[in-house]
N, C-alpha and C positions, 0 to 999 in steps of 0.2 A: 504494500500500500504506500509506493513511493509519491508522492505529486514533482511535476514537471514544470517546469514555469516554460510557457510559452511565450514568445516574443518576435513576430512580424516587422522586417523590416520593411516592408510593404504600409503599413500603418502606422497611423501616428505614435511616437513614444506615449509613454502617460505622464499625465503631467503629474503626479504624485505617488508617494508611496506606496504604488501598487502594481501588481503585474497585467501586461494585455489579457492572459489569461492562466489558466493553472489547470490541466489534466490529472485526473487521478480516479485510478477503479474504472474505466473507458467512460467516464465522463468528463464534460469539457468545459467550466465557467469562463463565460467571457463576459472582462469590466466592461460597462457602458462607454459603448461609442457616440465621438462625436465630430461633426464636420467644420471646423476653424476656420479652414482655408475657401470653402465653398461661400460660408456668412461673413468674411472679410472682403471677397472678390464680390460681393454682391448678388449672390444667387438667393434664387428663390427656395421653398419649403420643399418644392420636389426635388431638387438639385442635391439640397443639404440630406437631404433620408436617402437618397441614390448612394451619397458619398458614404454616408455612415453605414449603410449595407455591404458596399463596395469594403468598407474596415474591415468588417466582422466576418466578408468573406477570408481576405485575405489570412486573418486572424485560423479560422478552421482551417484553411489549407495547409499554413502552416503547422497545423497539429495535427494534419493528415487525416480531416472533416471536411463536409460541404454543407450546404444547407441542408439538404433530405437529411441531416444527422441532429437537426435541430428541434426539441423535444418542448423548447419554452421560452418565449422571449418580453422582454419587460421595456414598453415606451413611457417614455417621459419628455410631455410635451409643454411648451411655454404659454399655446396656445390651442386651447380643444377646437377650435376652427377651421386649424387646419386636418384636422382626421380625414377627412375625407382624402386630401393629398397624401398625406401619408399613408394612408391606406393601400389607394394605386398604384405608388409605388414596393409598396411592402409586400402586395399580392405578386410582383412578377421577381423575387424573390422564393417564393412561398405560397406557388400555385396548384401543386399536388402534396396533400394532406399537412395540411398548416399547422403549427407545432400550437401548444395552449400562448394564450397571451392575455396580459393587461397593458390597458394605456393609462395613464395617470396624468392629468394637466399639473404642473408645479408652477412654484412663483419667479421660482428662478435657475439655470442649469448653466454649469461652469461656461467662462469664458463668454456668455451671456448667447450660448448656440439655440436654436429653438428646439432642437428635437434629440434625444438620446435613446439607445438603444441597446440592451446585455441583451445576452445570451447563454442557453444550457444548452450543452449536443453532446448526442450519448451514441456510444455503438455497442 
């Protein structure tokens, strides 16, 4: 029951004491992702949940996952208005057999991003 600290250099470092993600027992926690570079260059809400999916893939590959290994995923959004966006893009993603999830609106998410997003993937 060793854990593995996973680390993509495909995605962003983390900005604090914590790992991009940790395997252990063939499952996979991955910290909430977020898109910086998407919501400083000026993109929209689809652009920024593109990017932060585009992380969390990187993130499994690296750990030798893909999406279809994604068992639960947890959003956290600045604004519940945009769900609908995040949605369409989160379905092409997570189109055959969509892993459990909550969205949660919060008041505020590092770096002031609008949308975050962890994940568990199991094999």
């Amino acid at each position: 029951m060793t854990k593995k600290i996973i680390l993509s250099e495909s995605a962003p470092a983390a900005i604090g004491p914590y790992s991009q993600a940790v395997a252990i027992n063939g499952a996979l926690y991955v910290s909430g992702q977020i898109a910086i570079s998407v919501l400083e260059a000026g993109g929209d809400i689809e652009a920024e949940t593109h990017q932060v999916l585009k992380n969390i893939g990187y993130i499994l590959q690296e750990a030798g996952y893909d999406y279809a290994d994604v068992v639960k995923c947890s959003i956290f959004v600045k604004d519940m208005n945009h769900f609908a966006e995040i949605n369409q893009v989160y379905a092409q993603y997570f189109s055959v057999n969509p892993p459990a999830r909550e969205t949660v609106e919060v008041a505020r998410l590092p770096k002031d991003v609008r949308v975050e997003i962890s994940c568990i993937a199991h094999k």
